[in-house]
C-alpha positions as CSV (number, residue, x, y, z in Angstrom):
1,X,6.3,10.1,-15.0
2,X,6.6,13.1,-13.1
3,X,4.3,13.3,-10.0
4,X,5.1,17.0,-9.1
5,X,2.5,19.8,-7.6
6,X,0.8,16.6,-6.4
7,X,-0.1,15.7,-2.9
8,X,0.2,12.2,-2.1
9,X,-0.8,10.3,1.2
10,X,1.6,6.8,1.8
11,X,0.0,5.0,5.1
12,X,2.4,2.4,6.5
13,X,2.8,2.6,10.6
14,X,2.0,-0.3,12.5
15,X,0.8,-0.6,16.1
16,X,2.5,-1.3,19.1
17,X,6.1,-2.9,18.7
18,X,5.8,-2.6,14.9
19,X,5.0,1.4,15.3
20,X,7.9,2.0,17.0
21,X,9.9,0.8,15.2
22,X,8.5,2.5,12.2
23,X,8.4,5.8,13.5
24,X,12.4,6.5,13.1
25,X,12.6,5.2,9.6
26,X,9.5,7.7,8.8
27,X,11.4,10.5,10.2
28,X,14.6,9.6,8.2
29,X,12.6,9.9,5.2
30,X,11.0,12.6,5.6
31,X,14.4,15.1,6.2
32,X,15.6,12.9,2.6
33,X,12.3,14.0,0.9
34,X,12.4,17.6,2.6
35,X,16.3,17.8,1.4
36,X,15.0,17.2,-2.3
37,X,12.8,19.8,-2.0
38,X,9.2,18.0,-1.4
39,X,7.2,19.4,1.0
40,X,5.9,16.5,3.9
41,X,4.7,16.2,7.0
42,X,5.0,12.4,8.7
43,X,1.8,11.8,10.9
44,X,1.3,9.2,13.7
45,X,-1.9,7.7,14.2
46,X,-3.9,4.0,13.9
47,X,-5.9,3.6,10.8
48,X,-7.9,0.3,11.7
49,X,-10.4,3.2,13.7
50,X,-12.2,5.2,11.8
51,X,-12.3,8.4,13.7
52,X,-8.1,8.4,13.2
53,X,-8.0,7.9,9.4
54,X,-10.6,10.5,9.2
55,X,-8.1,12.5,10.9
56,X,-5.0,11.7,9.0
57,X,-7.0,12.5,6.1
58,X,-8.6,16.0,7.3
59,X,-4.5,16.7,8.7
60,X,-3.0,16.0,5.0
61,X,-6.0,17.7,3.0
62,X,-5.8,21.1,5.5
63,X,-2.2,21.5,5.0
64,X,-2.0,20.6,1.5
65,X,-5.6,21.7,0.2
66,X,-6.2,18.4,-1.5
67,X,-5.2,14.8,-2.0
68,X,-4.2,13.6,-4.8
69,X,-2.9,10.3,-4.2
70,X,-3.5,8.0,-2.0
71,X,-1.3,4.7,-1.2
72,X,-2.9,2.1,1.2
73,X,0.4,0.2,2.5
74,X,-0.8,-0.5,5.9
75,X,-0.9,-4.6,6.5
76,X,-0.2,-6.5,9.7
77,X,1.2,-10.2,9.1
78,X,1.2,-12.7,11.3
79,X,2.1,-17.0,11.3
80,X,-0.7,-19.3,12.8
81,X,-2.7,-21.9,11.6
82,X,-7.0,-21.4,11.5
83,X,-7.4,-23.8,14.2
84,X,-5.1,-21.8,16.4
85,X,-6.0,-18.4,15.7
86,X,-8.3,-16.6,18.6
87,X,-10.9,-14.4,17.2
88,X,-8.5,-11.4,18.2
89,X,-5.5,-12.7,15.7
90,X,-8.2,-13.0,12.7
91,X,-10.2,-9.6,13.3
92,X,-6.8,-8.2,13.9
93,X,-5.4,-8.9,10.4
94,X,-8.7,-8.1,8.5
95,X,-8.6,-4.6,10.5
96,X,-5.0,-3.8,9.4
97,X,-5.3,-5.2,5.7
98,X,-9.1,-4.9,5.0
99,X,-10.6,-2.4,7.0
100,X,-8.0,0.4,7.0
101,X,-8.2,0.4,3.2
102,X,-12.1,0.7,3.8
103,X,-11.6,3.6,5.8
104,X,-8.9,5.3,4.1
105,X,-10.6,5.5,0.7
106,X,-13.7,6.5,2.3
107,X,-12.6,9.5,3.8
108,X,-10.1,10.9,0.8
109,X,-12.5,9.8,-1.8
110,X,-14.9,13.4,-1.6
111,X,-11.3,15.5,-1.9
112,X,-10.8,13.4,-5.3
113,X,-13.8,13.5,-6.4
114,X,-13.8,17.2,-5.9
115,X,-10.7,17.7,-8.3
116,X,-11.9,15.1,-10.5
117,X,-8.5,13.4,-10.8
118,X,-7.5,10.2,-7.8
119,X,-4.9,7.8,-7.9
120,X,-5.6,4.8,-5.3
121,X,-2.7,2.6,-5.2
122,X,-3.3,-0.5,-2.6
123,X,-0.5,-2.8,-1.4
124,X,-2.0,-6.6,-1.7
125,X,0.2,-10.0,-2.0
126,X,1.8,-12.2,-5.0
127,X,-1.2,-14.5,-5.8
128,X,-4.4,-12.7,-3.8
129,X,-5.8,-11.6,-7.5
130,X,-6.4,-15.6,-7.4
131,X,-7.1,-15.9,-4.2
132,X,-3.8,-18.1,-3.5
133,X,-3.6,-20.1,-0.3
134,X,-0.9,-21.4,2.1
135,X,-0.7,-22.5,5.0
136,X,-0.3,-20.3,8.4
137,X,-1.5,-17.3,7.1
138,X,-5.5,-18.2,6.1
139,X,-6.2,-14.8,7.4
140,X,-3.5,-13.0,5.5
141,X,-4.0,-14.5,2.1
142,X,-8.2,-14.0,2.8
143,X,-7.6,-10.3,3.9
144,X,-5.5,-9.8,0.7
145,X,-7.8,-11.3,-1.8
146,X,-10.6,-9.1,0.1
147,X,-8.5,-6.2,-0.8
148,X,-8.3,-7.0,-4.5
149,X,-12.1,-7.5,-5.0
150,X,-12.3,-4.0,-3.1
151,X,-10.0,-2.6,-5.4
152,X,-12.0,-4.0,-8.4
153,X,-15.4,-2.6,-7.2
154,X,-13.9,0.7,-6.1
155,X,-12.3,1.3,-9.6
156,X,-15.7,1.0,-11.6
157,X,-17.5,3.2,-9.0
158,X,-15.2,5.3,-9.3
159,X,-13.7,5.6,-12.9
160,X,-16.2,8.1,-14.2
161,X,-14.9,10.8,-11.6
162,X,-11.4,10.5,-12.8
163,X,-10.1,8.2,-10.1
164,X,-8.1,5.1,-10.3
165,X,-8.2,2.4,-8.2
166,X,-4.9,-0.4,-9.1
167,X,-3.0,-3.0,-7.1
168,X,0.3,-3.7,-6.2
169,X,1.8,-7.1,-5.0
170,X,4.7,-7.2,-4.1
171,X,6.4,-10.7,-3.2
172,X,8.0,-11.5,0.2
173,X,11.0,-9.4,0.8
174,X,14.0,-10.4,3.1
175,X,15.7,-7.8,3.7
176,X,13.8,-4.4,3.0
177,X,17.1,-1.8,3.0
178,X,18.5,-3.7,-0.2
179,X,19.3,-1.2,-2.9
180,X,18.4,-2.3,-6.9
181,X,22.1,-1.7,-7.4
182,X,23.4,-4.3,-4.5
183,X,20.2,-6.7,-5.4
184,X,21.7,-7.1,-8.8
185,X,24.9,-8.1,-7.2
186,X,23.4,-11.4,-5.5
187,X,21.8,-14.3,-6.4
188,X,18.3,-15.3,-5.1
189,X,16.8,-18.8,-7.0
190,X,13.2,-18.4,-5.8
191,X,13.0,-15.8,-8.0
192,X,13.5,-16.8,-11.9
193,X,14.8,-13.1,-12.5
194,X,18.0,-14.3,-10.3
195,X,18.0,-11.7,-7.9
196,X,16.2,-10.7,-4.9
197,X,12.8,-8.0,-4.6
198,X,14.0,-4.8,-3.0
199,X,11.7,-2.2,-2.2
200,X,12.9,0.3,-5.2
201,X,11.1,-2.3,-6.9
202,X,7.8,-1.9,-5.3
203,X,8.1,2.0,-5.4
204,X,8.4,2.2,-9.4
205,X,5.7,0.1,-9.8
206,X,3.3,2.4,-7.4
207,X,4.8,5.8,-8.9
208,X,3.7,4.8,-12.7
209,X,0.2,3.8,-11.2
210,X,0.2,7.6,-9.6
211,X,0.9,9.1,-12.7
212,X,-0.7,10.9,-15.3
213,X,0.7,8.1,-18.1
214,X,-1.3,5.8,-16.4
215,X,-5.0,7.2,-16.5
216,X,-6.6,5.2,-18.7
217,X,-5.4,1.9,-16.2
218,X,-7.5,0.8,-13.5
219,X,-9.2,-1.8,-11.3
220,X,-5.8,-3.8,-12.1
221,X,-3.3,-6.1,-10.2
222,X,0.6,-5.9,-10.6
223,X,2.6,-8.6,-9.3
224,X,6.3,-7.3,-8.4
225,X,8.0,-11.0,-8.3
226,X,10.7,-11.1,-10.4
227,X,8.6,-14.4,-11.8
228,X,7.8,-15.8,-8.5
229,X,4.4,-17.7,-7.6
230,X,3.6,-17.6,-11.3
C-alpha cells in the first residue's frame, strides 16, 4: 500500500499545555521522516478557528501543490460530569473534535476535488458509530458520534469526485510510545487479543484507508480494539 508522490496533511497539536508538549515530539518526527527521505514541513497553529486551518491548509497546498490526504487527529478530552461542565468545557470539546474536522475538510476539499482523487481519514472513538455512552465524558462521546455522522454525510457528497471519507477508532491507549514488538511482550485483559493498543496499530489502519487499495471503501468506521467494547 504504497502512499508515495502523495502529499498528506496529519493535524494533531493541542492548545496550551497540551501544545507544548506536542511540539517536540512533532519536531522528532519530522527529522525521522526527513531521514527516510519524505519531504515535510511541521506547522503550528489552532484549528478550532477557521481563519488558521485555512492557513495550514493554503501553507501545505503552496509548498506541496496539492493535498492528497488529509488525517483529522485533532481531539481534546477531558473528565467531568454534564451537571458540572461550564458552557466553556462543552463548546471547548465540540470545537477540538467536531468543529476542527468541519473546518479542515472544508478548506482541503476544493484541492481534492481539483485532482479528483481525496482520502479523508478522521480519528473518532471505540463505540461513537453507536453512539456509546459513559459517564464523565457526555461531551466527548457526543462530539465523537457527531464526527461519525459527519464522516457518513461527507463520504456520499463526496464519493462521485473521487474522495473518501472513513473512520478510525482507536481504543484508549496507556502508554502511547509502546512499540507492536514490546506490546506483544505484555499482557493487557481488557483487551480479548491479550495485549495492549499501541499507536503502530492506529497508523496501519489510517495508511490502508489512504491508499489506493482502498478506493472503493468509504463513509466507514474501523474500530482498532484488539476486541474491546464489542
Amino acid at each position: 500500500m504504497s502512499l508515495r508522490n502523495r502529499v498528506a496533511l496529519v493535524t494533531g497539536g493541542s492548545r496550551g499545555i497540551g501544545r507544548g508538549i506536542a511540539l517536540r515530539p512533532a519536531q522528532t518526527a519530522l527529522r525521522r521522516m526527513q531521514a527516510l527521505g519524505a519531504d515535510c514541513v511541521a506547522v503550528e497553529t489552532d484549528i478550532t478557528e477557521p481563519g488558521r486551518a485555512q492557513q495550514l491548509v493554503n501553507t501545505v497546498a503552496d509548498r506541496f501543490g496539492r493535498i492528497d490526504i488529509l488525517v483529522n487527529n485533532v481531539g481534546d478530552f477531558r473528565w467531568n460530569t454534564l451537571a458540572e461542565s461550564s458552557v466553556e468545557e462543552w463548546t471547548s470539546i465540540f470545537n477540538s473534535n467536531v468543529m476542527s474536522v468541519f473546518f479542515m475538510c472544508r478548506t482541503a476539499l476544493p484541492f481534492m476535488r481539483k485532482g479528483r482523487w481525496g482520502r479523508i481519514i478522521n480519528l473518532g472513538a471505540v463505540g461513537a458509530e453507536r453512539a456509546f455512552g459513559q459517564a464523565k465524558i457526555s461531551a466527548y462521546a457526543a462530539a465523537k458520534a457527531a464526527v461519525v455522522a459527519l464522516s457518513r454525510s461527507l463520504a456520499l457528497e463526496e464519493a462521485k469526485n473521487g474522495i473518501t471519507v472513513n473512520v478510525v477508532n482507536p481504543s484508549s491507549m496507556d502508554e502511547k510510545d509502546l512499540t507492536v514488538d514490546e506490546a506483544r511482550k505484555l499482557r493487557d485483559a481488557r483487551y480479548p487479543i491479550g495485549r495492549p493498543p499501541t499507536v503502530e496499530d492506529v497508523a496501519a489502519s489510517v495508511a490502508f484507508f489512504a491508499s489506493e487499495e482502498a478506493e472503493y471503501v468509504t463513509g466507514q468506521i474501523l474500530n482498532v480494539s484488539g476486541g474491546w467494547m464489542l
